[in-house]
N, CA, C and O atoms as a printed pandas DataFrame, in Angstrom:
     atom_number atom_name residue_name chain_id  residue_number  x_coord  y_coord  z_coord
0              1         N          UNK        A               1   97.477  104.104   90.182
1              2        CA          UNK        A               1   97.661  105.183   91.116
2              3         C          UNK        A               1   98.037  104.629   92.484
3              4         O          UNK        A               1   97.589  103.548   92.866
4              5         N          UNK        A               2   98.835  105.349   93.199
5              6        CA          UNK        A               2   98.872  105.002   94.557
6              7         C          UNK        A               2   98.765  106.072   95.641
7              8         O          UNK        A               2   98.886  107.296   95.702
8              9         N          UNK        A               3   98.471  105.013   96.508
9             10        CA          UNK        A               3   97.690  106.256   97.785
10            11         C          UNK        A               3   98.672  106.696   99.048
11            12         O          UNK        A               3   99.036  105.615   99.511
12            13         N          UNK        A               4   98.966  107.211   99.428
13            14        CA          UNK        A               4   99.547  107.670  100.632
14            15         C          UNK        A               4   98.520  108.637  101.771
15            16         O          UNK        A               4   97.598  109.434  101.597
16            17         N          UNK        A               5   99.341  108.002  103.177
17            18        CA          UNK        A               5   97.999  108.593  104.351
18            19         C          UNK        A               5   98.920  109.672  104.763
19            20         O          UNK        A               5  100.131  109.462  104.832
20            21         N          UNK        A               6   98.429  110.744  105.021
21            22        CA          UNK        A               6   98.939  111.545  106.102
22            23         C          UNK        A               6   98.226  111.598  107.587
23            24         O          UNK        A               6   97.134  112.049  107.930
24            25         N          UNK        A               7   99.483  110.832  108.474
25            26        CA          UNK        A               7   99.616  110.853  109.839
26            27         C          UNK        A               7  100.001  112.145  110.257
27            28         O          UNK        A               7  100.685  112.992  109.682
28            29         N          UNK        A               8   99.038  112.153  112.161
29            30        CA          UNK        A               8   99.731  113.334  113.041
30            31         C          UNK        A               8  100.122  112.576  114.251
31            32         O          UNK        A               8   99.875  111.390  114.470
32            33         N          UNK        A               9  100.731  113.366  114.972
33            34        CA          UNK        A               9  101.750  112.908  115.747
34            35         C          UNK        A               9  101.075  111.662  116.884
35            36         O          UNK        A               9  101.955  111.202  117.610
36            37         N          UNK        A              10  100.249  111.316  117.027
37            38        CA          UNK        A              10   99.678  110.493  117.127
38            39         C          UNK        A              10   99.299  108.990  116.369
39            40         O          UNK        A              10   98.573  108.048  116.687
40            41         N          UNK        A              11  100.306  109.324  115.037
41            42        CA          UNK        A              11   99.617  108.081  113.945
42            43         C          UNK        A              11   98.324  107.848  113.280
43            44         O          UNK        A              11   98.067  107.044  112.385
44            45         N          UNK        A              12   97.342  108.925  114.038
45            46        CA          UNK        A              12   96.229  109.244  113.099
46            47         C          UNK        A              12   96.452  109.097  111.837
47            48         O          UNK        A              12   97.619  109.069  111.447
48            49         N          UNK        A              13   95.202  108.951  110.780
49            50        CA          UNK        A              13   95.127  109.678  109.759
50            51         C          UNK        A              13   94.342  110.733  109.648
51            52         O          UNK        A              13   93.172  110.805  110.025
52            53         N          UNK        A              14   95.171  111.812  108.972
53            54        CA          UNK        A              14   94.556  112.605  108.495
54            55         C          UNK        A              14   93.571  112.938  107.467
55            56         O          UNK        A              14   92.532  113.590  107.570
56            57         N          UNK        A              15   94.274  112.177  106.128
57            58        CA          UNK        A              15   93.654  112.191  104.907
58            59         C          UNK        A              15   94.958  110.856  104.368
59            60         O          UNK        A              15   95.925  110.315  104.905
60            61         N          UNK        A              16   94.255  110.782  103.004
61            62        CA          UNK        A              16   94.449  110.064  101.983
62            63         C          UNK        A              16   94.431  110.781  100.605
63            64         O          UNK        A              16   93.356  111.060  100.075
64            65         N          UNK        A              17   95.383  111.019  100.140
65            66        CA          UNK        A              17   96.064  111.650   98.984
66            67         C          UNK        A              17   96.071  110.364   97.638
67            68         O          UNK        A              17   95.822  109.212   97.992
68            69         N          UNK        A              18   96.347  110.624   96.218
69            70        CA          UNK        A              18   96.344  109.959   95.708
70            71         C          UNK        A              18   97.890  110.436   94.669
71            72         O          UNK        A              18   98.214  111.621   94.587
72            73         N          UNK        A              19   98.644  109.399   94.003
73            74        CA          UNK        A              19  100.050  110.025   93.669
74            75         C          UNK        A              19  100.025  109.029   92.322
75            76         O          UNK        A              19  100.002  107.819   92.096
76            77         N          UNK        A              20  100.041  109.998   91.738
77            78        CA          UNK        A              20  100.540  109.192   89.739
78            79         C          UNK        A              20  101.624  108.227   90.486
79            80         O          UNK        A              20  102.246  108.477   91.518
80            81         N          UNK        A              21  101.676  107.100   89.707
81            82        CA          UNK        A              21  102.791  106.050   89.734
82            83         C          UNK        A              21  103.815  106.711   89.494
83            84         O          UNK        A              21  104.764  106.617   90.272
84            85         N          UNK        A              22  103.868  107.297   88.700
85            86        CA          UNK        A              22  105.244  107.680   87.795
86            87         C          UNK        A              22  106.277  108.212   88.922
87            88         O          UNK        A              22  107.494  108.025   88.931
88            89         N          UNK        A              23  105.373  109.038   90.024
89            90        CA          UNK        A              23  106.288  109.409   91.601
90            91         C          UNK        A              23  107.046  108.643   91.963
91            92         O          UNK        A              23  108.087  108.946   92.548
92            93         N          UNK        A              24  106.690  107.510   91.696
93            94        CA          UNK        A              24  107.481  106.426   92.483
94            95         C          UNK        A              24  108.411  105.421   91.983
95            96         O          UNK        A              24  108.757  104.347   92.475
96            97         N          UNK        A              25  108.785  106.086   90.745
97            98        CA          UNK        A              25  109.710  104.734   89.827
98            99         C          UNK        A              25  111.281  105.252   90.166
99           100         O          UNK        A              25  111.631  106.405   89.919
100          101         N          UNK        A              26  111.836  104.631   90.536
101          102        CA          UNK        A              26  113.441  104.734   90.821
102          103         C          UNK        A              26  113.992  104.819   89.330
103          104         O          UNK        A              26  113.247  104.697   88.357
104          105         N          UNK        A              27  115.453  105.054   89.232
105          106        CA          UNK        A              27  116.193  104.731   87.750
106          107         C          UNK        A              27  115.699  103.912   86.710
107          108         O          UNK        A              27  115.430  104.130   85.529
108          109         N          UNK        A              28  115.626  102.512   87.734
109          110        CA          UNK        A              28  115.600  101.171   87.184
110          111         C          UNK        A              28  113.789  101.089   86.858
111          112         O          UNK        A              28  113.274   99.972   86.897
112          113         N          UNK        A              29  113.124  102.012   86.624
113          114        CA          UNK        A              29  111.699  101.952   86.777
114          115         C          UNK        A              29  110.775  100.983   87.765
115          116         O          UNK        A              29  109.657  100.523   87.531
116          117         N          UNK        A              30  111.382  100.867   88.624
117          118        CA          UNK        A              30  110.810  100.195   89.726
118          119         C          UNK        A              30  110.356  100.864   90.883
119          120         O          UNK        A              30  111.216  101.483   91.510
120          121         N          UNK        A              31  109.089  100.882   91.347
121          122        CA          UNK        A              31  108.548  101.615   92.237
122          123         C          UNK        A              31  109.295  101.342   93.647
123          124         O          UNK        A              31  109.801  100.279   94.006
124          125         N          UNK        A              32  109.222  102.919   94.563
125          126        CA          UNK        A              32  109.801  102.932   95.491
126          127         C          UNK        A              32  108.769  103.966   96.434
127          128         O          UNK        A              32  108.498  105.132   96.146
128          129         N          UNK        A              33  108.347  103.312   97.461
129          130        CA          UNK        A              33  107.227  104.368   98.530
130          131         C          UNK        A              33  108.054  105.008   99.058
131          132         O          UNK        A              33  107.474  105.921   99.645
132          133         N          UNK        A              34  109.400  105.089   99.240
133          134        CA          UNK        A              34  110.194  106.490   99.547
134          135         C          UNK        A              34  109.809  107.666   98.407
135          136         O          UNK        A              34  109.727  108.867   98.663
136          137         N          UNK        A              35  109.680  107.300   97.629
137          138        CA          UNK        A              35  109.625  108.130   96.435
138          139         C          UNK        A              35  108.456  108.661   96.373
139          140         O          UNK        A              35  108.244  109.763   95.867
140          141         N          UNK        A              36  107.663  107.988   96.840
141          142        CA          UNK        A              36  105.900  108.852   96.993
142          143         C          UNK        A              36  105.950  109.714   98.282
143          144         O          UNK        A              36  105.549  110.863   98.472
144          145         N          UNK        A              37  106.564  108.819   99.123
145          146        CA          UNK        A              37  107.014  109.516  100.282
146          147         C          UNK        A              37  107.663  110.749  100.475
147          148         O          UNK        A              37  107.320  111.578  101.318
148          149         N          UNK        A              38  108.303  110.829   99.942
149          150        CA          UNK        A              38  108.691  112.082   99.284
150          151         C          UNK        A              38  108.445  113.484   98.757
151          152         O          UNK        A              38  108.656  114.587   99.261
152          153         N          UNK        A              39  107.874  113.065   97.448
153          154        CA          UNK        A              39  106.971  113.555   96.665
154          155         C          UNK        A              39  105.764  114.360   97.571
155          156         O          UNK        A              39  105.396  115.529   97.454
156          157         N          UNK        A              40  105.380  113.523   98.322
157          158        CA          UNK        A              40  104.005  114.534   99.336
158          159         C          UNK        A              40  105.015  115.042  100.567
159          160         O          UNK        A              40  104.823  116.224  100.850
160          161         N          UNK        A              41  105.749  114.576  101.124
161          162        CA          UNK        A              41  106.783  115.730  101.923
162          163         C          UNK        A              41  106.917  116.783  101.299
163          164         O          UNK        A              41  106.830  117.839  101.924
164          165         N          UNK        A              42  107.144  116.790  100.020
165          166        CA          UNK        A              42  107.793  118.025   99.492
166          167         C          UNK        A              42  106.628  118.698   99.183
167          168         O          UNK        A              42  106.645  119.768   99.791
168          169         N          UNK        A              43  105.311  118.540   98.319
169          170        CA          UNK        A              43  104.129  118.981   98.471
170          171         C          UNK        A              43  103.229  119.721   99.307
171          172         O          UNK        A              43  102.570  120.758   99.229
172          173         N          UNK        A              44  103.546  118.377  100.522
173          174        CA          UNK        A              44  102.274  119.009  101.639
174          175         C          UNK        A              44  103.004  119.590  102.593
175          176         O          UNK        A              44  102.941  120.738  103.032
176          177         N          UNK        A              45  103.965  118.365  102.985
177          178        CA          UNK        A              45  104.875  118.511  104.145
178          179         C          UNK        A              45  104.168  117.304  104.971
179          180         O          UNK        A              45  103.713  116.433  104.230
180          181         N          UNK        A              46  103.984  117.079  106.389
181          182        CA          UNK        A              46  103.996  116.133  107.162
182          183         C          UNK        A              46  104.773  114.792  106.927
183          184         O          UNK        A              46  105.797  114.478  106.322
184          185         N          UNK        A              47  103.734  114.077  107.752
185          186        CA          UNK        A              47  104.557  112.579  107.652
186          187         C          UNK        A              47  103.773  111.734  106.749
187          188         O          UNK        A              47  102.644  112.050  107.124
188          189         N          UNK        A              48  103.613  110.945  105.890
189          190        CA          UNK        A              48  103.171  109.938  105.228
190          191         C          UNK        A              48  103.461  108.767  104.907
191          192         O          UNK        A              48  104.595  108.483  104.521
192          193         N          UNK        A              49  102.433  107.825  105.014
193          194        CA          UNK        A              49  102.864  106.013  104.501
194          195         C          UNK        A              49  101.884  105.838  103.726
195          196         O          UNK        A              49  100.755  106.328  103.721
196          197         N          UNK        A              50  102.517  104.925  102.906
197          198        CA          UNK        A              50  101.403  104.261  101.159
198          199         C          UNK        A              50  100.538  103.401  102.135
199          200         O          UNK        A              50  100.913  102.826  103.157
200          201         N          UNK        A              51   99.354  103.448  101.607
201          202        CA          UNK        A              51   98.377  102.458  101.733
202          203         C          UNK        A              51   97.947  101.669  100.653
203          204         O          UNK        A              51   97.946  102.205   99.545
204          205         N          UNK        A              52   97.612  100.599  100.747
205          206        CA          UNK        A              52   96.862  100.369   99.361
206          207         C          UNK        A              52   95.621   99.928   99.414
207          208         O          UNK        A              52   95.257   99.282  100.397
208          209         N          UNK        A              53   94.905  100.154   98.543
209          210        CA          UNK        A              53   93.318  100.238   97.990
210          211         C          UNK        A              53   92.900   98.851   98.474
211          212         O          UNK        A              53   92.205   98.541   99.442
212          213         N          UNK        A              54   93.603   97.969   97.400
213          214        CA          UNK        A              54   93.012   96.641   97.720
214          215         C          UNK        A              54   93.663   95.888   98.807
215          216         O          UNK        A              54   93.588   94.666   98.679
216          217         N          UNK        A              55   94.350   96.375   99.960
217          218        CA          UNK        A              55   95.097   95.650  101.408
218          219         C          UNK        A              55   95.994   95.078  101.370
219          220         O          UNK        A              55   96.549   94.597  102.358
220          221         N          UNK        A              56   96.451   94.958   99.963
221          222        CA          UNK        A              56   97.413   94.024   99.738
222          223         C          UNK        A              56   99.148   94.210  100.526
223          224         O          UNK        A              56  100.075   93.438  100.282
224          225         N          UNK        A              57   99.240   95.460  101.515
225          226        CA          UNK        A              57   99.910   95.197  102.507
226          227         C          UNK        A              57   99.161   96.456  103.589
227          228         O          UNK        A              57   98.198   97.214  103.702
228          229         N          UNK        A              58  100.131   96.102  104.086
229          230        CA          UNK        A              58   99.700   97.001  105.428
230          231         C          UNK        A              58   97.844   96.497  105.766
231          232         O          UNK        A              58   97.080   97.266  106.348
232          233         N          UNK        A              59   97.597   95.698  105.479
233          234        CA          UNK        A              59   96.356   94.859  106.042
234          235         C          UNK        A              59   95.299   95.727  105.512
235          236         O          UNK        A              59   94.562   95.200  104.679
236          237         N          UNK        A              60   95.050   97.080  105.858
237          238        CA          UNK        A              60   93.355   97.800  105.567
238          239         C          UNK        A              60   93.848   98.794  105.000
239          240         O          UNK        A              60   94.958   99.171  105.374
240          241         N          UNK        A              61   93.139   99.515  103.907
241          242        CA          UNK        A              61   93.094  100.550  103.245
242          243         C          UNK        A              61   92.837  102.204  104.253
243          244         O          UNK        A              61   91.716  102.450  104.697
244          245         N          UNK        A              62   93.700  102.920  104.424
245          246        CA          UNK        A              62   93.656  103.407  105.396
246          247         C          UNK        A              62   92.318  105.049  105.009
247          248         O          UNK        A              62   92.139  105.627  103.938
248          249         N          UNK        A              63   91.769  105.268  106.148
249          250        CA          UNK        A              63   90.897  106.257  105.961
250          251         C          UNK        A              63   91.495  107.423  107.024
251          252         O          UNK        A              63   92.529  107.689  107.637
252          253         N          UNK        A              64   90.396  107.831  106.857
253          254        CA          UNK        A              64   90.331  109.325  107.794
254          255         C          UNK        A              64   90.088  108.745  109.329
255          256         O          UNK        A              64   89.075  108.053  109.424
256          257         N          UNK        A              65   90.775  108.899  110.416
257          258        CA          UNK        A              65   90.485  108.786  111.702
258          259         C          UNK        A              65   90.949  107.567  111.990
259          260         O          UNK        A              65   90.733  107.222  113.152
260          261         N          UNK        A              66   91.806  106.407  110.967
261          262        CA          UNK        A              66   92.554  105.327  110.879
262          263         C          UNK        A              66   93.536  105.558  112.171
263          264         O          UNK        A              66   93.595  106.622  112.787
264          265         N          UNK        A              67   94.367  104.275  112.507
265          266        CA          UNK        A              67   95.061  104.652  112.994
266          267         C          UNK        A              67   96.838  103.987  112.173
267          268         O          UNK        A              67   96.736  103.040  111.394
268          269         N          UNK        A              68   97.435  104.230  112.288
269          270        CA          UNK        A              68   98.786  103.367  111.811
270          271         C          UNK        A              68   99.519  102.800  112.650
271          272         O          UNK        A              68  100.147  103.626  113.311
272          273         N          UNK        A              69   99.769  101.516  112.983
273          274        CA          UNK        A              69  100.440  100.728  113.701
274          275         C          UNK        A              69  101.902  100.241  113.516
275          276         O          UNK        A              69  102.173   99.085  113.192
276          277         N          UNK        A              70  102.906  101.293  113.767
277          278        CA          UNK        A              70  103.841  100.530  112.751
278          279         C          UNK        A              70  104.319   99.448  113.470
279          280         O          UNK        A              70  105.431   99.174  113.019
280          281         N          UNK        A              71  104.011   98.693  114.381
281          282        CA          UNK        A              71  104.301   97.093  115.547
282          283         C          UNK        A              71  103.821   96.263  114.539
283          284         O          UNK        A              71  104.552   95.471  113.944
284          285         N          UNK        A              72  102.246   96.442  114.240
285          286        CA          UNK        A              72  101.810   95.758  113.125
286          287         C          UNK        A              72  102.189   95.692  111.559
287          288         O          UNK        A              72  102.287   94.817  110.698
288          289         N          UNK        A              73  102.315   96.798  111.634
289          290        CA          UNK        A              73  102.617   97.733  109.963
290          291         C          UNK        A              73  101.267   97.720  108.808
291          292         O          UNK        A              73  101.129   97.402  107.627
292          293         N          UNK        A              74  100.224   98.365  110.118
293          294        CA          UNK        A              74   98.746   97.932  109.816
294          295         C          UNK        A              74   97.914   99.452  110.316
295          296         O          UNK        A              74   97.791  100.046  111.387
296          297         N          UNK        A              75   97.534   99.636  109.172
297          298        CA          UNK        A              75   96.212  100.662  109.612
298          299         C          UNK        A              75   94.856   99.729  109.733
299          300         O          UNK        A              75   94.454   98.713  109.166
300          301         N          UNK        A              76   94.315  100.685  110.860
301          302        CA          UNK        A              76   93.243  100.066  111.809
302          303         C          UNK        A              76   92.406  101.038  112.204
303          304         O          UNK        A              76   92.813  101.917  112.963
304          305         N          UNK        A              77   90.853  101.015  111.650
305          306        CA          UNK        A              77   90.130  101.504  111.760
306          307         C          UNK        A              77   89.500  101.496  113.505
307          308         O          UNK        A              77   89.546  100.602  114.349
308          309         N          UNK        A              78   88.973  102.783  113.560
309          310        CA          UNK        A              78   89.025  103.063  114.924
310          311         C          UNK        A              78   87.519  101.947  115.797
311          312         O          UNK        A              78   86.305  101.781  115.675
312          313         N          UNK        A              79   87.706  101.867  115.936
313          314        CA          UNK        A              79   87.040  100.209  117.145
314          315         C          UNK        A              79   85.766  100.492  117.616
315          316         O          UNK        A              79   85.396  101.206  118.547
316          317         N          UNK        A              80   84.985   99.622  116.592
317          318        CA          UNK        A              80   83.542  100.499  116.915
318          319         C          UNK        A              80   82.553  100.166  118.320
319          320         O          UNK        A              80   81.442  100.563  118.668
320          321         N          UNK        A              81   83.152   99.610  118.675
321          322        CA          UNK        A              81   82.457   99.511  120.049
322          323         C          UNK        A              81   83.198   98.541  121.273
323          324         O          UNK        A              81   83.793   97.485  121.059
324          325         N          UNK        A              82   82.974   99.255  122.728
325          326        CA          UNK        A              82   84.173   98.546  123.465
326          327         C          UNK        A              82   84.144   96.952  123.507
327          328         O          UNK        A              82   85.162   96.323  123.795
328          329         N          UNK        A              83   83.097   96.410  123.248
329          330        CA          UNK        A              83   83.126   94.669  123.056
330          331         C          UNK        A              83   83.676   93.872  122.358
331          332         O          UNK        A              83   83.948   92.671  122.369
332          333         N          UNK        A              84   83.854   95.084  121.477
333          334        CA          UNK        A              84   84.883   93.895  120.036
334          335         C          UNK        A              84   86.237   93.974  120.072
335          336         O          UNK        A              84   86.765   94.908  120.677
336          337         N          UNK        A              85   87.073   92.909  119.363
337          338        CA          UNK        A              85   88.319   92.856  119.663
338          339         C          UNK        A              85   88.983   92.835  118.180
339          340         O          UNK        A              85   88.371   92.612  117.136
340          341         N          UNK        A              86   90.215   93.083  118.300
341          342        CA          UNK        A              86   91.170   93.440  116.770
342          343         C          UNK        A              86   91.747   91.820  116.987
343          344         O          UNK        A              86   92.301   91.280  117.944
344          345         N          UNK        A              87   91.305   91.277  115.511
345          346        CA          UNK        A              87   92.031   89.831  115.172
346          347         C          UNK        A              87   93.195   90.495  114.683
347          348         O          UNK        A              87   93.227   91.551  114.051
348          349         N          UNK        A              88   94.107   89.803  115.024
349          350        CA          UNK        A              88   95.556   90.083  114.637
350          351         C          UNK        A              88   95.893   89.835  113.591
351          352         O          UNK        A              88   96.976   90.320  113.262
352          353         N          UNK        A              89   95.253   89.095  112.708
353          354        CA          UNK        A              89   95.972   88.510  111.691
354          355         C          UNK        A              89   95.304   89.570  110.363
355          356         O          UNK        A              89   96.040   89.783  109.400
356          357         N          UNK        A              90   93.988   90.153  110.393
357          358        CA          UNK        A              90   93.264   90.947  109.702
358          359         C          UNK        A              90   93.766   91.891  110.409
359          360         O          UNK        A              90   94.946   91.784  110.074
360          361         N          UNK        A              91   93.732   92.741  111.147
361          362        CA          UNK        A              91   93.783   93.720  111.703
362          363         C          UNK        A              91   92.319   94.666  111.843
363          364         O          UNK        A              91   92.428   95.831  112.224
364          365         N          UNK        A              92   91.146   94.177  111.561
365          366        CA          UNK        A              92   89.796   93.900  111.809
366          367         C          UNK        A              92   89.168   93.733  113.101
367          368         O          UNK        A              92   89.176   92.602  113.588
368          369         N          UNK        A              93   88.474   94.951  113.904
369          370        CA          UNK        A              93   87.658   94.594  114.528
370          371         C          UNK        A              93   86.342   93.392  115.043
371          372         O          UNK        A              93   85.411   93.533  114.251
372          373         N          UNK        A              94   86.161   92.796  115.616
373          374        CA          UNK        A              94   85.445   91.713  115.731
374          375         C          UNK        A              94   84.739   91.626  116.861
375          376         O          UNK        A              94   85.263   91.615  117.975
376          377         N          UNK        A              95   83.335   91.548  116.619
377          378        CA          UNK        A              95   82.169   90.964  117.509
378          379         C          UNK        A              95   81.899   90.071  118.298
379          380         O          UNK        A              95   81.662   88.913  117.954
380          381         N          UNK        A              96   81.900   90.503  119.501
381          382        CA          UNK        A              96   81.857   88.734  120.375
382          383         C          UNK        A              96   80.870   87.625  120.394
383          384         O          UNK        A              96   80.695   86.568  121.001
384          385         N          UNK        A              97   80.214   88.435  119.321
385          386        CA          UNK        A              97   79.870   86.833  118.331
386          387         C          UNK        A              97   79.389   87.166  117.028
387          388         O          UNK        A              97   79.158   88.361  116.842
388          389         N          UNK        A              98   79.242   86.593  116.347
389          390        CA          UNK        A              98   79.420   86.397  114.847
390          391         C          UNK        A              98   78.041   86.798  114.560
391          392         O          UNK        A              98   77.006   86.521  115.167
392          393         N          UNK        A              99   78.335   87.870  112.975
393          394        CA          UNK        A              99   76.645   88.323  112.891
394          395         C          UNK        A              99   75.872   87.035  111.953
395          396         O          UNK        A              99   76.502   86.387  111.117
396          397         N          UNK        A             100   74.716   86.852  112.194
397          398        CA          UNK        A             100   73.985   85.897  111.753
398          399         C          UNK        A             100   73.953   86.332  110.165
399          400         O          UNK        A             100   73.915   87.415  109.581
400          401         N          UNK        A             101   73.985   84.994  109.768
401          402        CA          UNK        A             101   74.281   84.743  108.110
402          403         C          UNK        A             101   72.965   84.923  107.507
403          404         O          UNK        A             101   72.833   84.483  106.364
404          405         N          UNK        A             102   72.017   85.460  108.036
405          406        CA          UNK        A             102   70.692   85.751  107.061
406          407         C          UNK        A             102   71.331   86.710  106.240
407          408         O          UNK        A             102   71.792   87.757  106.696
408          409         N          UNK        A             103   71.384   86.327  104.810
409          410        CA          UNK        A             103   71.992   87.579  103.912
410          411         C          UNK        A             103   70.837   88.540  103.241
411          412         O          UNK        A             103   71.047   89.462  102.454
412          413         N          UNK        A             104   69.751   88.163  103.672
413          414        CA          UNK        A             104   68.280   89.036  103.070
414          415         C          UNK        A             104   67.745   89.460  104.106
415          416         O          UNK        A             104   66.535   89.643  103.974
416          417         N          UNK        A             105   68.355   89.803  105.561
417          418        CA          UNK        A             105   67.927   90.317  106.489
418          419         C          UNK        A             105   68.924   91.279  106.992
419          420         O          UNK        A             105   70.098   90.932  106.864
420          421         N          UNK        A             106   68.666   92.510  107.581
421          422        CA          UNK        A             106   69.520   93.504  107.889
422          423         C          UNK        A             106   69.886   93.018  110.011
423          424         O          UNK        A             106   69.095   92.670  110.888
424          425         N          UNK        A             107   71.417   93.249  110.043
425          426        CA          UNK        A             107   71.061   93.417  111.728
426          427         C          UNK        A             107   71.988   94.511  111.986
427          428         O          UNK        A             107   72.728   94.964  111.113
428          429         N          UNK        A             108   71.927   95.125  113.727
429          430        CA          UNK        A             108   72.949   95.611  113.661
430          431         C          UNK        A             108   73.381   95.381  115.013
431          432         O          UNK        A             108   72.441   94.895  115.642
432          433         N          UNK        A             109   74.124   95.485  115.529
433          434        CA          UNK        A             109   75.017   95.646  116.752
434          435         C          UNK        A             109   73.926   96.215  117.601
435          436         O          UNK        A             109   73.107   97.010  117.138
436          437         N          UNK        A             110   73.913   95.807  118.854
437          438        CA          UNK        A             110   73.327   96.791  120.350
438          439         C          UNK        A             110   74.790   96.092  121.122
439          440         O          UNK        A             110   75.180   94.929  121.231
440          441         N          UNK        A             111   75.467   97.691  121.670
441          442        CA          UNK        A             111   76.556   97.461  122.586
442          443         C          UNK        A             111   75.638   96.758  124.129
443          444         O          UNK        A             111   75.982   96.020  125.053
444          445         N          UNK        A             112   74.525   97.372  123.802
445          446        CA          UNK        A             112   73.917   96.908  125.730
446          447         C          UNK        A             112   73.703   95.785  126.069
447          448         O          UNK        A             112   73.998   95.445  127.215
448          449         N          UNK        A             113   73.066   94.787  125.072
449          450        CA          UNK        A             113   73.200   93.715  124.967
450          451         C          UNK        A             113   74.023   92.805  124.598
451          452         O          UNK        A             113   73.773   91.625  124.840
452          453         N          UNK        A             114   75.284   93.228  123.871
453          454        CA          UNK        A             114   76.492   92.942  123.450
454          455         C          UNK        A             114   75.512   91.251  122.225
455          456         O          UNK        A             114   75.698   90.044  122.067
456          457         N          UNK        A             115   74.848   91.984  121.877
457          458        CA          UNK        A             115   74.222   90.949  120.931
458          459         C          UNK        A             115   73.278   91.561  119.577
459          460         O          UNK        A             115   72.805   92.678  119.786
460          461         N          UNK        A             116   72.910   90.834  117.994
461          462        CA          UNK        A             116   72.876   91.287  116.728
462          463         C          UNK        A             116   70.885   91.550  117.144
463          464         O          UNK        A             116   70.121   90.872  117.829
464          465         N          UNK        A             117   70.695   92.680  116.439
465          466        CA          UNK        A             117   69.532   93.080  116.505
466          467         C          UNK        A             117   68.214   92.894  114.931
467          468         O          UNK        A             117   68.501   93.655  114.007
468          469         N          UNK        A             118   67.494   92.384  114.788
469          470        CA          UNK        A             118   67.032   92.601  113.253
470          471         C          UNK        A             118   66.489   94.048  113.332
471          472         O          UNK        A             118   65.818   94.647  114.172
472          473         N          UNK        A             119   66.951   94.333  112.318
473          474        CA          UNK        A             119   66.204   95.399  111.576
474          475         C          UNK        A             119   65.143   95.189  110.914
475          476         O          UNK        A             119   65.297   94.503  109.903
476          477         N          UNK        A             120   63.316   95.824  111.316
477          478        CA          UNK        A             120   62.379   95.331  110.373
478          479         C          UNK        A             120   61.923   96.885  109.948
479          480         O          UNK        A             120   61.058   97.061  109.089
């Protein structure tokens, strides 16, 4: 299956639709995201771009409140707090410092302290 986002005029996402393959096979049975592209134009109407599940382009699997970058050609989840910064190469938000590797301990973010908190 493949997924397509619907953007608003902003590049938001709206939603995430899901489209039988079969939408998208040209003559030559070779898939074409114009063709999905399409397919939900003619459906829904708006604007839409394929995402894919497992990131394998466009960097992140795009959600609801995503944004679409086409500079990057990267959906990018909206930035969870003003301290962190988007690595370019993930297109991933990031912590100005790294959460501690206890993997049997919970932490979470405090923006006030701009530092990882345990959870007990």
């Amino acid at each position: 299956m493949a997924h397509f986002a619907e953007l608003n005029n902003e590049s938001k996402v709206i939603r995430v639709v899901v489209v039988n393959n079969q939408e998208l096979l040209d003559g030559n049975g070779d898939e074409q995201e114009q063709l999905g592209v399409d397919f939900c134009v003619n459906l829904f109407g708006g604007r839409w771009v394929q995402t894919s599940y497992n990131g394998s382009f466009r960097k992140n699997f795009a959600g609801s409140g995503y944004t679409y970058d086409e500079d990057r050609d990267a959906f990018i989840e909206p930035r969870p707090y003003p301290s962190w910064t988007l690595n370019e190469d993930t297109c991933i938000w990031e912590p100005p410092i790294a959460a501690p590797l206890d993997t049997d301990k919970v932490y979470v973010w405090e923006e006030e302290t701009t530092s990882w908190r345990l959870v007990e």
